[in-house]
N, C-alpha and C positions, 0 to 999 in steps of 0.2 A: 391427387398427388400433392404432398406439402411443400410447401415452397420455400426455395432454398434459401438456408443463414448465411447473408453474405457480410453482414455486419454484427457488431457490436455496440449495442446503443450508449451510448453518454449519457447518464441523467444529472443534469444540473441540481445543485443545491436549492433553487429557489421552489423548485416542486412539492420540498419539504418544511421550506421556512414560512414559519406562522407568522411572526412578529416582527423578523432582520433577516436581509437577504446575506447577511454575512457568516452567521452559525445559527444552529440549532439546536436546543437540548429539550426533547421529550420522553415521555411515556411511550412506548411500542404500539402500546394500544390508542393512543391520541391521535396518531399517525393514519387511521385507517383503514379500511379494505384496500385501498390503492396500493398502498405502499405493501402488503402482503403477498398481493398477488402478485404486480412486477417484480417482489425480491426472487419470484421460483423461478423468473426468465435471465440469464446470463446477462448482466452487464455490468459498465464502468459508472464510476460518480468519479466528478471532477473537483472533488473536493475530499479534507480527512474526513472518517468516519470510524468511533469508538460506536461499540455494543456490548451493552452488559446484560445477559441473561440471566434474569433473577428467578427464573420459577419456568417449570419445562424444559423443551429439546426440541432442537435441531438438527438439519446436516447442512453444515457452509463447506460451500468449496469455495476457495480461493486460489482463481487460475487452476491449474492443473490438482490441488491437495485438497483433500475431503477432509472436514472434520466432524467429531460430531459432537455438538457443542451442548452440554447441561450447566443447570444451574450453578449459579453463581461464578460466571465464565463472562473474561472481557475479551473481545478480538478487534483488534486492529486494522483497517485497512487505509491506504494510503492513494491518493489521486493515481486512475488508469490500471490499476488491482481490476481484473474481471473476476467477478462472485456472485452466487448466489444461493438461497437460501430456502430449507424445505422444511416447513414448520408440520412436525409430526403431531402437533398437540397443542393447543393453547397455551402463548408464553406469557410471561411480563420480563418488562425490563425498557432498556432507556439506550435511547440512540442522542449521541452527543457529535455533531458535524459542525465543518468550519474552513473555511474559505483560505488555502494558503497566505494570502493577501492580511488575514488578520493576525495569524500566527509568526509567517514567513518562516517556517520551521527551513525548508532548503537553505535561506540568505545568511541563518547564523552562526555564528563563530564557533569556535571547538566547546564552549561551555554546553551548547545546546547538542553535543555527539551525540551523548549517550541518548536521546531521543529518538535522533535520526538513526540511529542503527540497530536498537535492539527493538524499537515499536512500531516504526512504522517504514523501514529502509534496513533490509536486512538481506541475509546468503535466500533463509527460506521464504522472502515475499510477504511474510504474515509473521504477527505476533498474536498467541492464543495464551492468556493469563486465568488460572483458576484462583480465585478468591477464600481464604478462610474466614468463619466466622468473625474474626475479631478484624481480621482485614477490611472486610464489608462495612464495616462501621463508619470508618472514617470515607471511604468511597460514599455512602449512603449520606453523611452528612456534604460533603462537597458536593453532589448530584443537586440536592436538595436546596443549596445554595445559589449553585450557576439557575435553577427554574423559578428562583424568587428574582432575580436580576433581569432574565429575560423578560417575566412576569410585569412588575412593577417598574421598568425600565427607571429608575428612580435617574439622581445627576449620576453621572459620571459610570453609570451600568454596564457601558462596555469594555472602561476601564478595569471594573471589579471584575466582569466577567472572564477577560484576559489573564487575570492574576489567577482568578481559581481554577480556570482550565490548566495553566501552567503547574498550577499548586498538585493538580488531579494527573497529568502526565509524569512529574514529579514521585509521585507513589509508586506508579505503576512500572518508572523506570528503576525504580530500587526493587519492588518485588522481581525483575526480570533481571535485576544484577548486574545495571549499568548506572552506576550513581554519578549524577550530574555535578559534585560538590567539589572537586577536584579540578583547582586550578593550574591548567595546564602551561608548561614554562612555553615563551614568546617563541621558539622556535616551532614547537610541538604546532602551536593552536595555530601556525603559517601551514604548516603539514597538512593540520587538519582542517582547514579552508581551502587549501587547494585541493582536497580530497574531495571535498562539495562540490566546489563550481567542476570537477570533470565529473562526477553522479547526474549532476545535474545536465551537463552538456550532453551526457549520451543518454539520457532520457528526451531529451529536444532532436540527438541528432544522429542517432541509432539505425535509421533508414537511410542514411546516407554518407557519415563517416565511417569505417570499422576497422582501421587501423590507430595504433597506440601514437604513432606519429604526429596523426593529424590532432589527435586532441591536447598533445604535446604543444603541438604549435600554437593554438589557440590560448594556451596557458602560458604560454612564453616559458618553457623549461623543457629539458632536453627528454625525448624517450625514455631514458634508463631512471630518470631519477622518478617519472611519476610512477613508472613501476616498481619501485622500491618506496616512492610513499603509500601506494596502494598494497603492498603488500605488509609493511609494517603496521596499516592500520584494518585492513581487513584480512590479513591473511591470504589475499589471494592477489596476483598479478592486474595490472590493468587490461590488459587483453583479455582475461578471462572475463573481467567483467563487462567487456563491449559484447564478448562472443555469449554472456551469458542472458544479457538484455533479450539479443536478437532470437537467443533459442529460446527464452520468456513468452515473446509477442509468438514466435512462430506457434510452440502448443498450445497458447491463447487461443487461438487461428483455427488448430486443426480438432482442439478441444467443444469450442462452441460452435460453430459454425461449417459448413457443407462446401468451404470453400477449399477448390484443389490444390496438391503443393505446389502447382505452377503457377496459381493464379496469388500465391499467399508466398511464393519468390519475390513474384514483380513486388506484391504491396512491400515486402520489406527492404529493396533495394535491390536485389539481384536481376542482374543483367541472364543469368542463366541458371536455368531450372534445374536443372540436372546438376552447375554446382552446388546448389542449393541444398539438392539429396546428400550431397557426397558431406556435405558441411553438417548437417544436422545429423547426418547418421556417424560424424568422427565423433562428433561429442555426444551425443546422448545413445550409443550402439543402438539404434534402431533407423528404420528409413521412416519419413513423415507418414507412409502409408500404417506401415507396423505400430506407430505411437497412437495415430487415429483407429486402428482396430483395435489397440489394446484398453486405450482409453474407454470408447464407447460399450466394450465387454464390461469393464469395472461398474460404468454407472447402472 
């Protein structure tokens, strides 16, 4: 009898860093057998992580959505993303990761949005970008750049390498049609600051605030308005995006792992199981049983 997925593992960035415990940029192939084999087991990194698949195919799921990713294919994923990866064929290509802490992509201002929302903080959880030829060029010389820096750590390396990571996030948010260049008026970029610290607070507090109120409060502005800055800047209410965290983590839950909807209520804050059914089956018309047999049929 195999024994049951009761968790999701975390893997630290340091597992992967050769040279700085703070980012990584390698070869796929540099990286190991290790890294290959743990990518086919479901889990989280707590840190960003860019993949560029330059040559072959895969199938990535990210959380609950399967892709299947060929050449010349960048994907996105962003700290606590459950994913993993089934390499049909020998690939290349270049894994580029990095430590919130060097980036701080959550703490900046409305200039850095278009980052946060269309690469690595988005409705669908994942950003999948296909490259053309003349596209690849300039990605191929910025790749090339950030592995001479780590490389040769020369003065001031982590400085440069900041700049070209930003230079590289930079491309890839204009090919997806969120251009960072647009200086947003003093009102707007207060909007859009406060749109971050509540993203960000119910990614910390999602198992135990889930009303609009509380996070209201914590932001010092009234209910109604944060749901009118959340919808003017995402399109969608702030309630939906509390309720849509929780239903995130729950298919996370019932997706990887053997663990029941009652035992995968308690971990998300429900005092009771059964409202628990009643809540994930308003929003997603299925009950957590239905979602876990439908899912498991897919894979």
């Amino acid at each position: 009898m195999s024994e049951k997925r009761a968790h999701i593992e975390v893997v630290p960035l340091p597992r992967y860093a050769q040279t700085d415990p703070k980012f990584v940029v390698s070869g796929l192939c540099e990286l190991g057998d290790d890294f290959f084999a743990s990518n086919g087991i479901p889990h989280r990194h707590d840190f960003y992580t860019i993949y560029w698949i330059k040559k072959g195919q895969l199938i990535n799921t990210i959380d609950t959505v399967t892709h299947a990713v060929k050449k010349n294919t960048l994907f996105f994923l962003a700290p606590g993303q459950v994913h993993k990866m089934e390499f049909s064929e020998k690939i290349e290509g270049y894994m580029i990761a990095f430590q919130d802490a060097f980036m701080c992509l959550k703490d900046q201002a409305a200039t850095l949005m278009g980052i946060n929302s269309s690469l690595f903080f988005n409705n669908q959880f994942s950003s999948v970008i296909t490259l053309t030829a003349e596209q690849e060029k300039d990605f191929e010389m910025v790749v090339h750049m950030l592995m001479k820096e780590v490389n040769e750590q020369a003065a001031d390396y982590e400085t440069a390498f900041h700049g070209l990571l930003r230079y590289f996030l930079v491309l890839a948010s204009r090919i997806k049609g969120s251009s960072m260049l647009a200086a947003p008026e003093q009102h707007a970029s207060h909007n859009s600051s406060l749109f971050l610290q509540f993203k960000n607070l119910i990614e910390e507090k999602y198992t135990t605030l889930k009303n609009v109120s509380d996070y209201a409060g914590i932001l010092h502005i009234k209910p109604v308005l944060l749901n009118e800055i959340s919808k003017q800047l995402s399109g969608i209410t702030a309630g939906e995006h509390i309720r849509n965290r929780v239903i995130l983590e729950a298919q996370r839950y019932l997706y990887n792992t053997d663990l029941s909807a009652k035992e995968i209520a308690y971990k998300l804050g429900f005092d009771d199981p059964h409202y628990f059914s009643r809540f994930f089956k308003k929003y997603t018309n299925q009950t957590p049983s239905e979602f876990k047999d439908a899912s498991r049929a897919s894979v």
